[in-house]
TORKOL-4160 file (C-alpha; in steps of 0.2 Angstrom, whole numbers, padded with zeros to 4 digits, m for minus):
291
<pt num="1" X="m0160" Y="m0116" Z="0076"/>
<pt num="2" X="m0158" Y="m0102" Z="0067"/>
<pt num="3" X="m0171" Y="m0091" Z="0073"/>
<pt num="4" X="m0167" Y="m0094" Z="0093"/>
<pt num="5" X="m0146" Y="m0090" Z="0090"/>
<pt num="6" X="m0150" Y="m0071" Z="0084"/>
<pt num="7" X="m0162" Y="m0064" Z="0099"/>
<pt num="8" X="m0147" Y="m0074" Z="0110"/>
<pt num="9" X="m0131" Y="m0064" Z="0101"/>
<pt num="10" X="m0143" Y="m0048" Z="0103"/>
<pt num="11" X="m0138" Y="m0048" Z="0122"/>
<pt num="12" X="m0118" Y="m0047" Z="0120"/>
<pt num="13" X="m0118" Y="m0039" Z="0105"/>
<pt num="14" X="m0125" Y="m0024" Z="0117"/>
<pt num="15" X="m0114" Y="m0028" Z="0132"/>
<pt num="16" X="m0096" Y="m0026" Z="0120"/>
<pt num="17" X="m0105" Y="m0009" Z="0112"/>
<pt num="18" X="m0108" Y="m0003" Z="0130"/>
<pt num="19" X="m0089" Y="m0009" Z="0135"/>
<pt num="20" X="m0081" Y="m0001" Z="0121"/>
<pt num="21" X="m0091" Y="0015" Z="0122"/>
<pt num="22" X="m0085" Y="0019" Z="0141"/>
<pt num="23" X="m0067" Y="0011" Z="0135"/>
<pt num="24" X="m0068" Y="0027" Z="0124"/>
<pt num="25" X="m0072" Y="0037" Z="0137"/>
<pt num="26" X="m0055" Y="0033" Z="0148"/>
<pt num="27" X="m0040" Y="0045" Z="0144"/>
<pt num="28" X="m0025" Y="0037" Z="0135"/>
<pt num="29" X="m0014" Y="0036" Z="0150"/>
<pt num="30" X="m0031" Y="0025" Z="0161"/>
<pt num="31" X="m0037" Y="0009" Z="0157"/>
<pt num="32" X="m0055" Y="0001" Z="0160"/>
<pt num="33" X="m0058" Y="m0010" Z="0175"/>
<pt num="34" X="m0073" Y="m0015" Z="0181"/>
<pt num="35" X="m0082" Y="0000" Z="0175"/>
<pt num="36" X="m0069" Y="0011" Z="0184"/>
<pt num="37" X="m0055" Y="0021" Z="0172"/>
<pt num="38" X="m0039" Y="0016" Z="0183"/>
<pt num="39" X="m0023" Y="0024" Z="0180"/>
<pt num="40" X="m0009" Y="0017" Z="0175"/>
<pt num="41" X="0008" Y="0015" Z="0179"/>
<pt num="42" X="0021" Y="0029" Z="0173"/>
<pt num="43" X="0037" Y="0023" Z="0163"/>
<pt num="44" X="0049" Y="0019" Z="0176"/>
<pt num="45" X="0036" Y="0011" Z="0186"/>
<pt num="46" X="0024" Y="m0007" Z="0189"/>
<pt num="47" X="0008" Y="m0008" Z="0196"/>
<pt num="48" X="0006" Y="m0014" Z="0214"/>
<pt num="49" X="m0014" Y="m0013" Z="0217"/>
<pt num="50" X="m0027" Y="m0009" Z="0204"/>
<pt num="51" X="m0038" Y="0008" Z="0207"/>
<pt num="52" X="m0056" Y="0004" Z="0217"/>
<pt num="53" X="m0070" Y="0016" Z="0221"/>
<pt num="54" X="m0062" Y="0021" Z="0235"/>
<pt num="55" X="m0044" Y="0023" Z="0231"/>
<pt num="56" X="m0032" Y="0026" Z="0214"/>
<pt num="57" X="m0019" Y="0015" Z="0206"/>
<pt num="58" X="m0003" Y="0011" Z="0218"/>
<pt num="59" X="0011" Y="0011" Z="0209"/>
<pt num="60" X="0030" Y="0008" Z="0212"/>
<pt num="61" X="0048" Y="0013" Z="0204"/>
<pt num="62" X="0055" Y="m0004" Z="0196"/>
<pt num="63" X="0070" Y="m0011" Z="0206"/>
<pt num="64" X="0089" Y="m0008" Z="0200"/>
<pt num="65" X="0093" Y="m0019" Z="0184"/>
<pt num="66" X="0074" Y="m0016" Z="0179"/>
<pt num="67" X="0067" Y="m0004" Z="0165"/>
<pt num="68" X="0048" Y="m0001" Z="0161"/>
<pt num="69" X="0049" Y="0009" Z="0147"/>
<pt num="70" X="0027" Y="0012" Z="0144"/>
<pt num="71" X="0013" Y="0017" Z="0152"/>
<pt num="72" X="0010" Y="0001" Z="0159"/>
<pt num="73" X="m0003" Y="m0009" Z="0170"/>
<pt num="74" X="0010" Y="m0024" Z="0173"/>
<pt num="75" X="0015" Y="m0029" Z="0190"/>
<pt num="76" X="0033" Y="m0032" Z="0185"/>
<pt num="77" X="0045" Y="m0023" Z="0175"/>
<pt num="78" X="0058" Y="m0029" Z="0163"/>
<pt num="79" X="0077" Y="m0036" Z="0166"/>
<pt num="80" X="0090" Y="m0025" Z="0158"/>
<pt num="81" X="0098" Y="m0032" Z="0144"/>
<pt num="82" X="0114" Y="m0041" Z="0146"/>
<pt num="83" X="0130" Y="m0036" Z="0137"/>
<pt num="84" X="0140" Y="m0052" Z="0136"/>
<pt num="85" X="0157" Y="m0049" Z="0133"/>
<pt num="86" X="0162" Y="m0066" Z="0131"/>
<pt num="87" X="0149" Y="m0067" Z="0116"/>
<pt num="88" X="0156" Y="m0050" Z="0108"/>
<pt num="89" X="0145" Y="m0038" Z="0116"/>
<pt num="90" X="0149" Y="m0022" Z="0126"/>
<pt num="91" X="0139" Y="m0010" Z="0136"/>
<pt num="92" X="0136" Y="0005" Z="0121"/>
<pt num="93" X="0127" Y="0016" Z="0135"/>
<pt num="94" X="0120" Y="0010" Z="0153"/>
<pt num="95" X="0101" Y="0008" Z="0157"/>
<pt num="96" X="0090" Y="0018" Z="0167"/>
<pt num="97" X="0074" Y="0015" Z="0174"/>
<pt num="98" X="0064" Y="0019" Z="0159"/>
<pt num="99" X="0076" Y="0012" Z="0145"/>
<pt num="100" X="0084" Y="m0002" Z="0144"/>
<pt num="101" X="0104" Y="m0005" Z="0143"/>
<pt num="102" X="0111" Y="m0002" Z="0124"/>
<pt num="103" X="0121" Y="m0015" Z="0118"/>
<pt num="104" X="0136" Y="m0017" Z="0103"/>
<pt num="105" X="0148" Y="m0028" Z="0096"/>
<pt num="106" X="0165" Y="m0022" Z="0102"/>
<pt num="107" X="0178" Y="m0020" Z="0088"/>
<pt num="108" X="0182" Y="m0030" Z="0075"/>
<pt num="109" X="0163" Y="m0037" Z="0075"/>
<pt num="110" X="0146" Y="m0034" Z="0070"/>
<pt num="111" X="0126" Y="m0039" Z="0073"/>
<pt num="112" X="0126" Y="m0057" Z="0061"/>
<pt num="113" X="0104" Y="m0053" Z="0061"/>
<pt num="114" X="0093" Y="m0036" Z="0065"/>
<pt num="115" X="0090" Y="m0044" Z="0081"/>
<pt num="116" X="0108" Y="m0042" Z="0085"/>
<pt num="117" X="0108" Y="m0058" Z="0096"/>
<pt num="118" X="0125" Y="m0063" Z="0090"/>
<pt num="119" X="0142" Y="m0056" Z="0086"/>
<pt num="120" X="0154" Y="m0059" Z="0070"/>
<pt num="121" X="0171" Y="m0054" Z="0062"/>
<pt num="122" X="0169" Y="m0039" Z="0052"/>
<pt num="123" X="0174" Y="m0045" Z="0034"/>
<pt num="124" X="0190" Y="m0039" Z="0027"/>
<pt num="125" X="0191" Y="m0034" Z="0007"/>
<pt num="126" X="0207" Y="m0046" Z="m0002"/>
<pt num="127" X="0217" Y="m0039" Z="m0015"/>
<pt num="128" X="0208" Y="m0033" Z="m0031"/>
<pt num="129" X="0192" Y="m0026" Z="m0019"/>
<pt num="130" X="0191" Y="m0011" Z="m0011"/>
<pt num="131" X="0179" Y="m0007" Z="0005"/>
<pt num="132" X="0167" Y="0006" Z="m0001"/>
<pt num="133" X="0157" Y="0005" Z="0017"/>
<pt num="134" X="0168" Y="0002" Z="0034"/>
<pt num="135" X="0158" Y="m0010" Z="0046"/>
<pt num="136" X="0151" Y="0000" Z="0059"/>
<pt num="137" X="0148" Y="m0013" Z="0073"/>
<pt num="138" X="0128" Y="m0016" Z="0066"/>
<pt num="139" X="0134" Y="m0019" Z="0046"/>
<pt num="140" X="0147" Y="m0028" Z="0039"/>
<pt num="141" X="0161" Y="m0023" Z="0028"/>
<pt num="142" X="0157" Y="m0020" Z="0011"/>
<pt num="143" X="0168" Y="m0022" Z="m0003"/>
<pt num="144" X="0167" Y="m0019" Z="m0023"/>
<pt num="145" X="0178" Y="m0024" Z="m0035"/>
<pt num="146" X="0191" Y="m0010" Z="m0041"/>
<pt num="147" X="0186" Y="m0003" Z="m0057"/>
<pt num="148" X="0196" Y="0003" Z="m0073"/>
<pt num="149" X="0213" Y="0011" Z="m0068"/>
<pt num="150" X="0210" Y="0006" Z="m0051"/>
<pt num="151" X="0221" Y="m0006" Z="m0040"/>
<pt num="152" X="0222" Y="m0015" Z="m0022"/>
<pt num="153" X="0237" Y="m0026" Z="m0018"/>
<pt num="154" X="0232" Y="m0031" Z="0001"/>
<pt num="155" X="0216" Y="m0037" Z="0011"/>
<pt num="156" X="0211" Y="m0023" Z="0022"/>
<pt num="157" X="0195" Y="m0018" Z="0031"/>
<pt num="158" X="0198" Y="0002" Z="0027"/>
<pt num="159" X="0208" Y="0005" Z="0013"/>
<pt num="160" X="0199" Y="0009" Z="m0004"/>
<pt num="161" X="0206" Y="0005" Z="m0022"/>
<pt num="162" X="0219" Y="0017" Z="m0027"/>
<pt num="163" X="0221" Y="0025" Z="m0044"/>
<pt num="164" X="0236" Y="0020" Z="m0054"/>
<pt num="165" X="0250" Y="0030" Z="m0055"/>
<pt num="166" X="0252" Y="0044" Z="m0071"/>
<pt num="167" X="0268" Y="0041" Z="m0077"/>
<pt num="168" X="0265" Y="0054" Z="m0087"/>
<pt num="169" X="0264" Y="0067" Z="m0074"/>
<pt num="170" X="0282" Y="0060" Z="m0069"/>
<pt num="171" X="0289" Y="0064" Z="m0087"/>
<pt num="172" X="0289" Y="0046" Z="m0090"/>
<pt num="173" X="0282" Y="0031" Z="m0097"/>
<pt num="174" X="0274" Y="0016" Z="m0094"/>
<pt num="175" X="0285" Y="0000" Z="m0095"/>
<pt num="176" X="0273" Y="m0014" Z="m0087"/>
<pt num="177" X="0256" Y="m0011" Z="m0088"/>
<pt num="178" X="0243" Y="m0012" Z="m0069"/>
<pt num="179" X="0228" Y="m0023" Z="m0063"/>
<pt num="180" X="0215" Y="m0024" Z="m0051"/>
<pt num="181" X="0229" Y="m0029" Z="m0042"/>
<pt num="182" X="0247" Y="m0022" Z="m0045"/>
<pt num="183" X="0250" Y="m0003" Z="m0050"/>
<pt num="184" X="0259" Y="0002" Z="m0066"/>
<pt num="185" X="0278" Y="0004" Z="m0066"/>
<pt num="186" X="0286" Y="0018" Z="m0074"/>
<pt num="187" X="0303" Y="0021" Z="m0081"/>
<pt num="188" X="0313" Y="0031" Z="m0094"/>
<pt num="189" X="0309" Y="0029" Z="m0113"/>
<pt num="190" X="0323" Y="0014" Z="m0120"/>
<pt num="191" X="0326" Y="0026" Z="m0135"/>
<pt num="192" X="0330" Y="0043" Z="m0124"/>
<pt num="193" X="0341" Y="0033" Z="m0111"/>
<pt num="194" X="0352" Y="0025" Z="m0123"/>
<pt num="195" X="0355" Y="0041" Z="m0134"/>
<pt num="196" X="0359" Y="0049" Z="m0117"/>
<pt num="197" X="0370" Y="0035" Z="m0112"/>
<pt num="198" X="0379" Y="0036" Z="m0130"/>
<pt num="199" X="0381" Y="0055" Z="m0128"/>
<pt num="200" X="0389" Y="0054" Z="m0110"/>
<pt num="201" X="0401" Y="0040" Z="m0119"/>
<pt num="202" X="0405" Y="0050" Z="m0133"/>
<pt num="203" X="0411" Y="0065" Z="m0120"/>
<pt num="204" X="0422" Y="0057" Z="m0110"/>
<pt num="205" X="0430" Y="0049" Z="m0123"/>
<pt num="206" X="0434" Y="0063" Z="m0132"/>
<pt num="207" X="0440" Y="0071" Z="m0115"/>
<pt num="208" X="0452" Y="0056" Z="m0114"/>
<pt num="209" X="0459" Y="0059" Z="m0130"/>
<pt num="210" X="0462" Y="0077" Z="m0125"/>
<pt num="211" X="0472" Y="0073" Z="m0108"/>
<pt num="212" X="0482" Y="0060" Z="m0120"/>
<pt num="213" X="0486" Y="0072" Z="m0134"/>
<pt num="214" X="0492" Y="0084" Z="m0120"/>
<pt num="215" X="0502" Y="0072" Z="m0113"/>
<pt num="216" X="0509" Y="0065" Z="m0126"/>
<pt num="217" X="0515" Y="0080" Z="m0134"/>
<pt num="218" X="0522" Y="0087" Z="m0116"/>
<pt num="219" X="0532" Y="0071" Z="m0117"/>
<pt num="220" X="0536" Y="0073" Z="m0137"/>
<pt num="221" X="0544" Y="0094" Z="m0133"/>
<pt num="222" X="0554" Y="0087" Z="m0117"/>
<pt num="223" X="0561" Y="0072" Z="m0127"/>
<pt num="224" X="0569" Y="0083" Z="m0143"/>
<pt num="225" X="0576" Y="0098" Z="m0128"/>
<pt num="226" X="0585" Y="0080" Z="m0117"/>
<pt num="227" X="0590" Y="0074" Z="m0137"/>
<pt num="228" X="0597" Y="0092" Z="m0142"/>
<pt num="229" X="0607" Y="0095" Z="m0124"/>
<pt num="230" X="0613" Y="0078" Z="m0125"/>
<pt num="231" X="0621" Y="0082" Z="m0144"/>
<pt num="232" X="0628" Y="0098" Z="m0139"/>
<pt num="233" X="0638" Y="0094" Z="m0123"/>
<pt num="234" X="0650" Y="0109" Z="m0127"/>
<pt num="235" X="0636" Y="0123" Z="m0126"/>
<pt num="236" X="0637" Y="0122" Z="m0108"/>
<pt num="237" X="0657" Y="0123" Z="m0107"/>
<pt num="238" X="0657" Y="0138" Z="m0117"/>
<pt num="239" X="0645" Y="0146" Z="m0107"/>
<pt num="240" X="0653" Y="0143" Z="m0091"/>
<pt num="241" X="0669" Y="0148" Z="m0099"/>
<pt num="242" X="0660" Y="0165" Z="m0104"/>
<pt num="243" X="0656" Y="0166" Z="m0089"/>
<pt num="244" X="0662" Y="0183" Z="m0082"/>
<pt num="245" X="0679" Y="0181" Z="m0071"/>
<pt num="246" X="0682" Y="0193" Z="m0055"/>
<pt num="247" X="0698" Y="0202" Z="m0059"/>
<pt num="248" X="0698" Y="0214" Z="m0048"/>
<pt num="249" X="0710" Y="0205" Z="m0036"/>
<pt num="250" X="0722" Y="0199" Z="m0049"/>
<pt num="251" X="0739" Y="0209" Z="m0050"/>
<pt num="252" X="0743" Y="0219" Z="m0064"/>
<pt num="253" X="0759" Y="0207" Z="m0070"/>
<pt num="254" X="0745" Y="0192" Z="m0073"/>
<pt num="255" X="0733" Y="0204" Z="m0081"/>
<pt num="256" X="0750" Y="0210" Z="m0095"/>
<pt num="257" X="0752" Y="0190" Z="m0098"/>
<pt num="258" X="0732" Y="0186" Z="m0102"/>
<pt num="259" X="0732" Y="0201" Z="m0114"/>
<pt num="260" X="0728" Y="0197" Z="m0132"/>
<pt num="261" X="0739" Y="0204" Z="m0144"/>
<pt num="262" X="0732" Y="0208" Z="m0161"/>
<pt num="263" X="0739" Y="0216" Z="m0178"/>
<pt num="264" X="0737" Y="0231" Z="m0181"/>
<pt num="265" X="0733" Y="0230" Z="m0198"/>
<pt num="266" X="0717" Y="0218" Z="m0195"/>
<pt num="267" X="0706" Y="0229" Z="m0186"/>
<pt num="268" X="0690" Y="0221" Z="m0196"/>
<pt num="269" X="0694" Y="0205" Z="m0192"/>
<pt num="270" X="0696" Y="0209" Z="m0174"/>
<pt num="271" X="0679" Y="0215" Z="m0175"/>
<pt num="272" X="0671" Y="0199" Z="m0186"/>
<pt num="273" X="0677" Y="0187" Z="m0174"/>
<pt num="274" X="0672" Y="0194" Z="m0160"/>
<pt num="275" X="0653" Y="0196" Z="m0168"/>
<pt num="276" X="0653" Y="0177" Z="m0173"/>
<pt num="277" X="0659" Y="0173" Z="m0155"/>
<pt num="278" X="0646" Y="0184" Z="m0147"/>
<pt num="279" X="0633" Y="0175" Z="m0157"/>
<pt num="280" X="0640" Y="0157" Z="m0154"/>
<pt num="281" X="0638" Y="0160" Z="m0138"/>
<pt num="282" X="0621" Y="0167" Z="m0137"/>
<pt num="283" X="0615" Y="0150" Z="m0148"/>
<pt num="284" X="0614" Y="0140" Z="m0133"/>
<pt num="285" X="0602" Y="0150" Z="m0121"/>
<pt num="286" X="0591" Y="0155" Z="m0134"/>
<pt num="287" X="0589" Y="0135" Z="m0136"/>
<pt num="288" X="0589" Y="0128" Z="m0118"/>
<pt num="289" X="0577" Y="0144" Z="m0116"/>
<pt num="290" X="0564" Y="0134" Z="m0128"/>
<pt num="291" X="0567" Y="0118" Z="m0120"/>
């Protein structure tokens, strides 16, 4: 059995060594039929009729909604894809005759495979995550959790974690500390707040008792000048009586009768009681003049 099956495989062992050798021989862009190098189809193109001894390859352009994107011996081309918008697709750029259609999830969704042959919801990072790679319509959202003196309070498919707040940079302090979820709050120090609430205190209580001491002493000076008028009733006869008369008009009889007569041997006494009168009736003014 053996020694017949080798001289048999001896025949078309030589056959496929011929074949390949003139399959060698046929430029990239030809293919080998029937001991012929036929040309093939251009891109954009199928094949109608193979080449013979007689004539070439007949070739034709492939019809609209129809792409052939190789060199190519195929008597059909390929349909265009299909960007189904009720599966989440959309139309990224049209086709041409040599390329087929490009299509993308629309936004909000991405390829759930490599194959792209379904849309889903982009994912969105909750709180305590930041996104650290937006979806991009073939990749989903990608989202990390917020390191040290990092925070994120809402679910977002953009926003990154933020940095807490320095509430040192603000001249103030930290009164409750942050999370991977809430930021710090800052306030005033306790111990600066209330000395500069006792000092503001302290001030306008001392400016009180100002406005009261002047008040009260305004009313103490106007009480002693009503007491002191009230006990001297007659200081203000005897300046009205001093009062200077018009006696210009007066006839000279009446002016005889108010004359004064006075010794003529008392001439210092004349002069000493009319000093105490002038002075007695000086007193007065000079009081209401203090008042």
């Amino acid at each position: 059995m053996k020694s017949h099956a080798v001289p048999t495989l001896l025949p078309l062992l030589s056959v496929l060594q011929i074949c390949v050798a003139v399959s060698w021989a046929c430029n990239p862009d030809e293919y080998w039929k029937e001991g012929l190098c036929c040309k093939m189809c251009s891109p954009g193109q199928k094949l109608v009729s193979e080449c013979t001894d007689e004539s070439t390859t007949q070739c034709e352009d492939c019809a609209r909604g129809e792409f052939q994107d190789q060199w190519n011996k195929q008597r059909h081309c390929k349909p265009m894809s299909n960007c189904d918008l009720n599966a989440g697709f959309e139309q990224a750029s049209p086709g041409t005759a040599e390329q087929d259609a490009v299509c993308a999830c629309t936004e909000g969704l991405h390829c759930s495979s490599e194959q792209c042959e379904t849309c889903v919801h982009d994912t969105a990072c909750g709180p305590g995550f930041g996104v650290t790679r937006r979806a991009n319509k073939v990749e989903d959202t990608r989202c990390e959790s917020c390191p040290a003196e990092f925070f994120s309070n809402e679910t977002s498919l953009t926003e990154p974690c933020r940095p807490w707040t320095s509430c040192k940079a603000q001249n103030q302090v930290v009164l409750v500390p942050g999370s991977a979820v809430s930021d710090v709050t800052c306030g005033q120090n306790s111990k600066v707040s209330s000395v500069m609430v006792g000092a503001l205190v302290a001030t306008v209580v001392v400016l009180a008792l100002v406005i009261l001491f002047a008040v009260l002493l305004r009313l103490r000076n106007k009480g002693q000048c009503m007491a002191k008028t009230m006990k001297n009733p007659e200081n203000q006869t005897d300046q009205v009586l001093d009062m200077p008369q018009d006696r210009t008009n007066q006839p000279e009889e009446e002016a005889e009768e108010t004359a004064v007569f006075v010794p003529p041997g008392n001439p210092v006494q004349e002069s000493y009681g009319e000093q105490e009168v002038g002075k007695e009736s000086h007193l007065p003014e000079q009081e209401d003049s203090a008042c």
